[in-house]
Backbone as CSV, one residue per row, in Angstrom:
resi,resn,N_x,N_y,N_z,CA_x,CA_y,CA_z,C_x,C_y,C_z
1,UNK,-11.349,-15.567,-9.701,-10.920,-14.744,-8.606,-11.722,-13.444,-8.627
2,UNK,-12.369,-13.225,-7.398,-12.983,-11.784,-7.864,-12.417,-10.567,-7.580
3,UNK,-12.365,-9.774,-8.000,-11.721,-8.183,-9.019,-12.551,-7.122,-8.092
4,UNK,-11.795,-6.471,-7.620,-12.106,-5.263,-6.877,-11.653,-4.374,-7.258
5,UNK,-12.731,-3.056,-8.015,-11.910,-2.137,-8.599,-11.267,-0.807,-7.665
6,UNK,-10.401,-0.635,-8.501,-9.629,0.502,-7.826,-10.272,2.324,-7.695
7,UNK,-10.320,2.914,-7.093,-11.246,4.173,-6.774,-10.325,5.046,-7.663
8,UNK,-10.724,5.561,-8.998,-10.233,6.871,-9.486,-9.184,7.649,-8.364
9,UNK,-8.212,8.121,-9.052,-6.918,9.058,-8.829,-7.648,10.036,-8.131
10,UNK,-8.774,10.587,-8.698,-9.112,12.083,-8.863,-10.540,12.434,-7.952
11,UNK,-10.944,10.927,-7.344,-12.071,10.408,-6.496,-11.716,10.324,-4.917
12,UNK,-10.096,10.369,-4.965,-9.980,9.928,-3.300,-9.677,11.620,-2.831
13,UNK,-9.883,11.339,-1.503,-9.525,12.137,-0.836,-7.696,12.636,-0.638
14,UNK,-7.636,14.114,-0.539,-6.548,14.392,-1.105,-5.097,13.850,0.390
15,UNK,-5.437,13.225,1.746,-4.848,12.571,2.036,-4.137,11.038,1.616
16,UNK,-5.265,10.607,0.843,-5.172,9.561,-0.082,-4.412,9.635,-1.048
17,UNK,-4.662,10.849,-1.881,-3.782,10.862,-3.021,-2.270,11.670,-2.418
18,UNK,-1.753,11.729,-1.544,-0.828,12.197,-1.082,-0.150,10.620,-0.891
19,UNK,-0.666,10.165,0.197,-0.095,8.742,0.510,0.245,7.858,-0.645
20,UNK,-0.401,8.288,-1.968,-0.168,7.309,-3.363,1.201,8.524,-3.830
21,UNK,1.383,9.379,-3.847,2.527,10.270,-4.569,3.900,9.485,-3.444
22,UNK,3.299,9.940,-2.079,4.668,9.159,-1.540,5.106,7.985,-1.756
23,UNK,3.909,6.815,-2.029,4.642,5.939,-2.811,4.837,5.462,-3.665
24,UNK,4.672,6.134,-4.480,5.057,5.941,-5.734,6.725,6.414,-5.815
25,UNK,7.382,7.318,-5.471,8.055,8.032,-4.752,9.242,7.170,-3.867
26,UNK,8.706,6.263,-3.231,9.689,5.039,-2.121,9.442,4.354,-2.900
27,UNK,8.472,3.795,-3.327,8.442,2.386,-3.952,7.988,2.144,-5.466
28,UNK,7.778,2.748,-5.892,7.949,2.790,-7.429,6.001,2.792,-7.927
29,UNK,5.240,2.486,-7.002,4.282,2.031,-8.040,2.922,2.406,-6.185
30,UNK,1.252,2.960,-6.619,1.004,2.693,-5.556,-0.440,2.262,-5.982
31,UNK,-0.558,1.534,-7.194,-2.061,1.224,-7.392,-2.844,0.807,-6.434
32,UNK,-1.936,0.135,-5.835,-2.800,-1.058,-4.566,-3.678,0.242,-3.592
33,UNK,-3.666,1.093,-3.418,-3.672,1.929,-2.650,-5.499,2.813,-3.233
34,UNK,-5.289,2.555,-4.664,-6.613,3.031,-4.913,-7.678,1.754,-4.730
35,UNK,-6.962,0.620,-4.764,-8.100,-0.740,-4.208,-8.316,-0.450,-2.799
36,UNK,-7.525,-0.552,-1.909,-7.677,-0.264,-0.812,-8.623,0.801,-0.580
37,UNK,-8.856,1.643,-0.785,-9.551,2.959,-0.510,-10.732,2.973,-0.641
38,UNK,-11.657,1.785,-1.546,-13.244,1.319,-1.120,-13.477,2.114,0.154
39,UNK,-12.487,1.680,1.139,-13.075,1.856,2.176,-11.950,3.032,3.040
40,UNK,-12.375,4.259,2.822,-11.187,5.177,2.913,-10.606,5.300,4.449
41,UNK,-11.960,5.497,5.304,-11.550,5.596,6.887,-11.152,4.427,7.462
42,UNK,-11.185,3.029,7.087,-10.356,2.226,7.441,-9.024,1.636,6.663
43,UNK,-8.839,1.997,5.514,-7.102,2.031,5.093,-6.730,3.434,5.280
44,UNK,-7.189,4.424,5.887,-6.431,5.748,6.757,-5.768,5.094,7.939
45,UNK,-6.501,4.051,8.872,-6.319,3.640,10.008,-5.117,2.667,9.379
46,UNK,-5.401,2.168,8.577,-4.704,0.699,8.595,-3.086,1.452,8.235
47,UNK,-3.060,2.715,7.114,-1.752,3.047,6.325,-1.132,3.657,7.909
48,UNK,-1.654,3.985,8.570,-0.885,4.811,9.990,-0.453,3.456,10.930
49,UNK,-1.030,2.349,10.783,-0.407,1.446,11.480,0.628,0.915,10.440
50,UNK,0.256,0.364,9.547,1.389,0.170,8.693,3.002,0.961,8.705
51,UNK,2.453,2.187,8.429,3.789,3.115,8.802,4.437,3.673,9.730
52,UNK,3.540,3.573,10.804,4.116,3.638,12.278,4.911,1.742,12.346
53,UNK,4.175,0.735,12.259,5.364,-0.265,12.591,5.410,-1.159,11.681
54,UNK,5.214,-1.371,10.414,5.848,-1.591,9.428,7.117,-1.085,8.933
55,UNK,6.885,-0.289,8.040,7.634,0.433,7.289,8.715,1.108,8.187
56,UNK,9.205,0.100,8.998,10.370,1.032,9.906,11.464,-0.367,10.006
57,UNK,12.646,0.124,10.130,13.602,-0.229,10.799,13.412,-1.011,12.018
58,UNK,13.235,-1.945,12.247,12.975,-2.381,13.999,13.197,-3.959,14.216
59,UNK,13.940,-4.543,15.271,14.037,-5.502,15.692,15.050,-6.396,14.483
60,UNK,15.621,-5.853,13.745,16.859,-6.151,12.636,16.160,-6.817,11.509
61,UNK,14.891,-5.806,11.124,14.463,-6.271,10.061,13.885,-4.792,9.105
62,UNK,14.764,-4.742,8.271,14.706,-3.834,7.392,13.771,-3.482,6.544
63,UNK,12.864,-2.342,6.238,11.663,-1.930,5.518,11.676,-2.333,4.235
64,UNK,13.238,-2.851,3.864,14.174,-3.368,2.733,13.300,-4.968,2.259
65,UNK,13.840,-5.464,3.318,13.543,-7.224,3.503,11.503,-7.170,3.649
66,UNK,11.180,-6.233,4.194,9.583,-6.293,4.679,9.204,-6.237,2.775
67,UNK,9.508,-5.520,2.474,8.736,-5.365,1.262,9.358,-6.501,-0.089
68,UNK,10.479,-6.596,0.349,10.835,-8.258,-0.777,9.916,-9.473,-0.572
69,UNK,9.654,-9.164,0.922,9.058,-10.554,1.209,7.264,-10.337,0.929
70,UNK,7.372,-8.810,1.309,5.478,-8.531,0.467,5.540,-9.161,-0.955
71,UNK,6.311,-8.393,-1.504,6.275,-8.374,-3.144,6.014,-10.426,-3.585
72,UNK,6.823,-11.063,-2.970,7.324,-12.747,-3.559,6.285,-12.930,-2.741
73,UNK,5.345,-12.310,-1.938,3.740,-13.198,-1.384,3.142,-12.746,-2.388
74,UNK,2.854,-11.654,-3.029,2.630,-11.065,-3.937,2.270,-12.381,-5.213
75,UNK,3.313,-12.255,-5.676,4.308,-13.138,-6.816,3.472,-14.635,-6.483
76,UNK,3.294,-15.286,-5.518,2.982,-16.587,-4.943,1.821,-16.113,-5.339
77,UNK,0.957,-15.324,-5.028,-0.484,-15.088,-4.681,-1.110,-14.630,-6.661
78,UNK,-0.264,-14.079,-7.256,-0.604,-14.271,-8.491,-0.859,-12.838,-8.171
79,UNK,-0.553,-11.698,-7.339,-1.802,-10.567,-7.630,-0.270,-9.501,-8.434
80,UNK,-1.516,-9.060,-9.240,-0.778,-7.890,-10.668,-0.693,-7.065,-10.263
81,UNK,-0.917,-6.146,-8.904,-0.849,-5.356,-8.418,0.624,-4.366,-7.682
């Protein structure tokens, strides 16, 4: 499987490392977030769609249930992340 490393804490931009304190903060953990960030101006775009209609309350599906069901694709998918 190939391995994409994660961008130093202290390397991203400090919107970046804001968005990793908040979640670490809601959700316990935000490594995934320094993989993502290879490419910083498009997971800026992607975390504002995400949290504009993800991470919300909407259509009777809870930010609760969204992220159980990330995590067990997660879990299926083998990723340690």
């Amino acid at each position: 499987m190939t391995h994409i490393s994660k961008v130093p804490f202290d390397q991203l931009d400090k919107q970046l490392q804001s968005t990793m304190r908040e979640s670490d903060a809601a959700l316990g953990g935000s490594e995934w977030i320094q993989v993502f960030s290879q490419t910083p101006e498009l997971y800026k775009a992607f975390v504002k769609f995400y949290y504009d209609h993800i991470m919300v309350d909407a259509d009777g599906i809870s930010v609760k249930l969204t992220e159980l069901v990330r995590h067990k694709i997660a879990l299926i998918n083998q990723c340690h992340l």
